[in-house]
N, C-alpha and C positions, 0 to 999 in steps of 0.2 A: 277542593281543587277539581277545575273538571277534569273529566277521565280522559287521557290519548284515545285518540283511533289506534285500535287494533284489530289486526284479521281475525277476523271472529271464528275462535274455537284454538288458534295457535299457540297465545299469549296464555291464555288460560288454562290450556294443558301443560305448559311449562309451569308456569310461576306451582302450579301443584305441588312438583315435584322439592321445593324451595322448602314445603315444610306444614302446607296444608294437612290438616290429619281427618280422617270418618272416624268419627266416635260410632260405635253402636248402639243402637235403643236401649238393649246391655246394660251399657255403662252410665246411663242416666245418673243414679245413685248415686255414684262415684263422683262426679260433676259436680255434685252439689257439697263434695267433703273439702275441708280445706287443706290448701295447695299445701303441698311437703315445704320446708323449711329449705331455701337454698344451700347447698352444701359447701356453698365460701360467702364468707361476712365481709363485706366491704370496709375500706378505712372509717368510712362515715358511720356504719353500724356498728363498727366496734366501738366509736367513741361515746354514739348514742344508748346502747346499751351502760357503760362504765357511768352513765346518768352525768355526762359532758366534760368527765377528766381524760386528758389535760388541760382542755381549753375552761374551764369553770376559774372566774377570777380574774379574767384577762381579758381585753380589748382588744375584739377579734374583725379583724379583715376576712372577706369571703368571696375567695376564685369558684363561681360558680356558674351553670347554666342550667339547661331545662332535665338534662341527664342526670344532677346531680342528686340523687334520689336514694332513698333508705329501700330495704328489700319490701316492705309493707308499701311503699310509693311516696314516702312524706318526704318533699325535696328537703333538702341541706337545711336553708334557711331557717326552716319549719322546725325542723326537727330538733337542730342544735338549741334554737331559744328556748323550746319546749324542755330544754335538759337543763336550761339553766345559764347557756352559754348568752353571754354580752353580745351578741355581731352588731357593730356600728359601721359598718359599710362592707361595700360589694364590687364587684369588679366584674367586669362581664369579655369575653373571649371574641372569638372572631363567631359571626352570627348572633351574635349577646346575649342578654341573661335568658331570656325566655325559648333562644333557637327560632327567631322569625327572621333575621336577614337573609339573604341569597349570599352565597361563597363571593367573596373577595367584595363585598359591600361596606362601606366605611360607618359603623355604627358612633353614635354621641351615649355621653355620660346622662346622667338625670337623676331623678327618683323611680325606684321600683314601687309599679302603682301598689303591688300586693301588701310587700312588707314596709311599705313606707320609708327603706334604707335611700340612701346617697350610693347612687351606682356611679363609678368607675372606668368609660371606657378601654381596654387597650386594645384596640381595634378603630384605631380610628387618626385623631390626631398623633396618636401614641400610641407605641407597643409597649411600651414600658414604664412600671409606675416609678413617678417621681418621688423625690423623697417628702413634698407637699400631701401627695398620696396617701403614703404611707404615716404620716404625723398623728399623733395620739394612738397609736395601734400597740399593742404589746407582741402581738404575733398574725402573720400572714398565714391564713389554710388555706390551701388549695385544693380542688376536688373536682376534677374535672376527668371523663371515661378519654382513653383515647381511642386511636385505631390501630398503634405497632407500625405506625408508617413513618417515615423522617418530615415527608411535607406537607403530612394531616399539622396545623399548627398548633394543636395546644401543647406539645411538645416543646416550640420554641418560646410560647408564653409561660412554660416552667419556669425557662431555664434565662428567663429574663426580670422575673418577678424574683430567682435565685439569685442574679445578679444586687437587683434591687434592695433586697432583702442587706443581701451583705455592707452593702454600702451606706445602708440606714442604720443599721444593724438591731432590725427586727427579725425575730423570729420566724422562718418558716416551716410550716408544718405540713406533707402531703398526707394527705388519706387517700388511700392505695383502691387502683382500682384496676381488676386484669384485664391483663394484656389480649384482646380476644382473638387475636392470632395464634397466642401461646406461647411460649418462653424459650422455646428452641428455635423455633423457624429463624434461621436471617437469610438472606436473601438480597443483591444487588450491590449497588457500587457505596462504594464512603465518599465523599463533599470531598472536592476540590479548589484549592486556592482560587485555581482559573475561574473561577464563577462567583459571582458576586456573593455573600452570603443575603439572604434574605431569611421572612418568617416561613420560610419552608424549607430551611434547608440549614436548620442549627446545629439538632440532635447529632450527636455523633457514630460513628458507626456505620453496618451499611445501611439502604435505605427500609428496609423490613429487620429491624433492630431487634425484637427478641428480650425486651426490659418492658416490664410494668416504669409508669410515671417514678414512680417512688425510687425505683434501682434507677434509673435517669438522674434523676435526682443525685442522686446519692454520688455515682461515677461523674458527675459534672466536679459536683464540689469538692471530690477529694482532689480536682486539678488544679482548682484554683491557689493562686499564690496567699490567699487570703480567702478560709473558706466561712461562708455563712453559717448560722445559727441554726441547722437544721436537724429536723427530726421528720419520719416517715411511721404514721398508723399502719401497720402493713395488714393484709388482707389475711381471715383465719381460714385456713382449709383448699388456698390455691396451690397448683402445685405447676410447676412448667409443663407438663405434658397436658394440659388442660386446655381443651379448646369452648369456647364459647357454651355450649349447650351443656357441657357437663360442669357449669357452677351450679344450675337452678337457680340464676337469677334473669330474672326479665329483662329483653334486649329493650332499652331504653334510647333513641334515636340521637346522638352526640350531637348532631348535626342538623341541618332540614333532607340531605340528603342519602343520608347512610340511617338507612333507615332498619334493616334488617342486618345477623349475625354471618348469613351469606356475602351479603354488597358489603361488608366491612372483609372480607376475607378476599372475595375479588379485588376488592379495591385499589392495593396496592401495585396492582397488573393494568386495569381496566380505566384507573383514572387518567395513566398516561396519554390516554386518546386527548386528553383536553389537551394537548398541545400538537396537534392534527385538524383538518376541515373533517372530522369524522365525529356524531355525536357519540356521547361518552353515556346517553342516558339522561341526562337533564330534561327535566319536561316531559318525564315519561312515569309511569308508576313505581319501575325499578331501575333507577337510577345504578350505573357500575355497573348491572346484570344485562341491559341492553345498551348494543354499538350499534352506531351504524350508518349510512346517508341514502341518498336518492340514487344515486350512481352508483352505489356500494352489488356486485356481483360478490355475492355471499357464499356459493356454494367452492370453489377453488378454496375459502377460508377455513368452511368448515372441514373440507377435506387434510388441509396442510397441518393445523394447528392443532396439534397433539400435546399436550401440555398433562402433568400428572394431578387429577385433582378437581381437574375441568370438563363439560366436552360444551359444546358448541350445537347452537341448534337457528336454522333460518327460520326468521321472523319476517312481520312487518310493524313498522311501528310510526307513530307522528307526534312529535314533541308539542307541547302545548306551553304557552305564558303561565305562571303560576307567581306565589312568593317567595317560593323556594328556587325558581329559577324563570325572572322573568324575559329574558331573552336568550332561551335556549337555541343553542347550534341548530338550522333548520324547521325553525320552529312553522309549525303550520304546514309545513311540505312532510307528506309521507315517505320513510326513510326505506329502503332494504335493509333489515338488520342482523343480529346475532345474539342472539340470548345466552348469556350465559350460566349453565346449570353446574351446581355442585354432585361431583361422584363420590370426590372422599375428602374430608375435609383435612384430614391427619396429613394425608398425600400432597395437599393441593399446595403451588407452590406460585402466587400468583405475580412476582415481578419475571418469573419465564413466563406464565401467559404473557404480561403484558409485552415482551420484545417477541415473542412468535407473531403475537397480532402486527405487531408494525412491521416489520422483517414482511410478514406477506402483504399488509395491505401498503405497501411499496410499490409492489407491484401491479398498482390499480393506477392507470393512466390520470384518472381525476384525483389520486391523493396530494395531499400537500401538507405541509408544517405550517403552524401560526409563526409570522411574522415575526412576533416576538422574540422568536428564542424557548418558546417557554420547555418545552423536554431539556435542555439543558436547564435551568432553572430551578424545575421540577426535582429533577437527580443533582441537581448540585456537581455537574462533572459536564462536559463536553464529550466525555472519552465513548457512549453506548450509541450517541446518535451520528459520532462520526462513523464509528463502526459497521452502525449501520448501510451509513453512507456509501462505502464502501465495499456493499455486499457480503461482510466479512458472515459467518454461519453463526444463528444462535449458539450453538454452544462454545462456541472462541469467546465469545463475549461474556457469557457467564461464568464460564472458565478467569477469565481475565481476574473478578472478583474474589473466585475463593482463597489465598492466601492471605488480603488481609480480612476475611470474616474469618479465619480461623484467628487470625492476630486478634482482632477484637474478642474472638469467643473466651479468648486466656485472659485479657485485660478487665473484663466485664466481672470477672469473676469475683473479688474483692468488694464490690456494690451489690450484688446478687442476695437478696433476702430468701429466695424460694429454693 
């Protein structure tokens, strides 16, 4: 991808701090021993290690994409045949199997040139597999990382393949994979009737949920009036207080643009900008970690927005076409921006970044809302951007949310494997 223009020496002092390390002449030695053992086993390693039980014998459907990967790096596909497992077909998510589409791009079904399977759009004409789909299959896996957010959507491709599943009544199996938020954060509003449901806005709960796939899973189907054939591989060694860097496993990019275990932890604050004339990061190298526009007076921002977790640092930046985002917000025009750096990741709390930053950048004569609607869309409620609207103070609005995330925090408990 070509590189953004960046003011030369700013971008690059930041992103440092992101997680860049100086190894010492030193440590040479060391470098060359191999990596420790990640200290939690994904659903997919556990089943690969058990040499492909449960799934050995059965006619396996496979929810996968580029992330779906063993700790050694051997994707899903790979690895389960290698154990023995049957997969006669595949099913690809939003970006599809491989993570080469751009967000909201309507991917087609086909063959996967690698493993010669019959892939499966749901991401496209369909979100959900038909029972055609589903036909000759004894059980549906699913394996896909998420990001702890309600409108990242593989979330709502769970919980529609769980649908699916029930109604065919094939078996669905998750292989667990953590939360890289962590298992306590929750954070923001719960979906509102008022708002249409869409594929970003199924999951239940608030919008920074606080469940692995598998616990999602799990609390969906104990609602239904009729629940599905489910089973969850759950992860060995995860623990709720666990944030991303203390699995020891490799940040593997869900996405094309959540590329790093920082922008997955902003994310749920920083992505709100796509429903603003403000770039959110597209077309830049760190996507979610830089805001910002050509009109954007940066410094009032960084000063107002004190958020726990974050701080804020002025940039410059200019979006470029790529595949991951080929018609990025301002693309080719250099932006004033805001960088966003991690202080502490346990602290950082990032759906308050995200209403600090709007809440000020309100106050930018040239800001404005998409057209669409989409912040409401995005949160599944009307209720944060009227608020807004309003003038009402960050914290009335966050406030607003805490009784029912404690409501969920009690309800959740029952599905909770960790």
């Amino acid at each position: 991808m070509p590189r953004p223009f960046v003011r030369p020496g700013r971008l690059a002092r930041g992103l440092a701090v992101l997680g860049a390390l100086v190894v010492p002449a030193t440590a040479a030695a060391a470098a060359d021993a191999a990596p420790p053992a990640p200290a939690v086993r994904t659903g997919l390693d556990v089943v690969v290690s058990s040499g492909g039980a449960p799934l050995r014998g059965k006619r396996v459907g496979l929810v996968v994409n580029a992330a779906s990967v063993t700790a050694d790096g051997r994707h899903a596909i790979d690895a389960l045949r290698q154990s023995g497992v049957q997969v006669v077909r595949l099913f690809a998510p939003e970006h599809g199997l491989r993570n080469r589409a751009a967000a909201g791009e309507k991917i087609e079904g086909g063959v996967d040139g690698h493993s010669g399977l019959p892939v499966v759009s749901l991401y496209g004409a369909r979100t959900k597999p038909t029972a055609a789909d589903l036909a000759g299959l004894d059980v549906l896996v699913y394996d896909l990382q998420d990001a702890g957010v309600r409108f990242y959507t593989y979330a709502s491709t769970l919980l529609l393949c769980l649908e699916a599943a029930g109604e065919s009544g094939v078996e669905l199996i998750v292989l667990d994979r953590p939360n890289p938020l962590g298992g306590d954060r929750m954070e923001g509003p719960q979906r509102s009737p008022e708002v249409a449901t869409s594929l970003v806005s199924m999951a239940p709960g608030p919008l920074v949920h606080g469940l692995t796939l598998g616990e999602m899973a799990r609390l969906v189907n104990a609602r239904r009036s009729r629940p599905a054939r489910l089973d969850v591989v759950a992860l060995k060694g995860w623990a709720r207080s666990m944030m991303w860097v203390d699995t020891g496993l490799r940040w593997v990019a869900p996405s094309p643009n959540l590329r790093s275990p920082e922008a997955a932890l902003a994310y749920g604050g920083t992505a709100l900008l796509e429903a603003t004339n403000l770039s959110e990061g597209r077309g830049t190298e760190a996507p979610f970690l830089l805001l910002g526009a050509p009109w954007l007076s940066t410094e009032p921002v960084v000063r107002a927005v004190q958020t726990p977790g974050f701080a804020l640092l002025a940039t410059r930046f200019t979006p470029v076409g790529s595949s991951a985002a080929p018609e990025p917000k301002h693309r080719d025009s250099e932006c004033a921006g805001l960088q966003v750096r991690i202080t502490d990741a346990r602290a950082a709390r990032p759906y308050e970044l995200g209403m600090r930053l709007l809440h000020e950048l309100r106050k930018q004569g040239a800001f404005g809302w998409r057209e669409d609607g989409a912040l409401d869309w995005l949160l599944g409620t009307r209720a944060p951007r009227m608020a807004l609207e309003r003038g009402d103070p960050v914290e009335a609005i966050l406030a607003a949310d805490l009784q029912d995330i404690e409501a969920f925090r009690r309800e959740r408990q029952p599905a909770l494997l960790y």
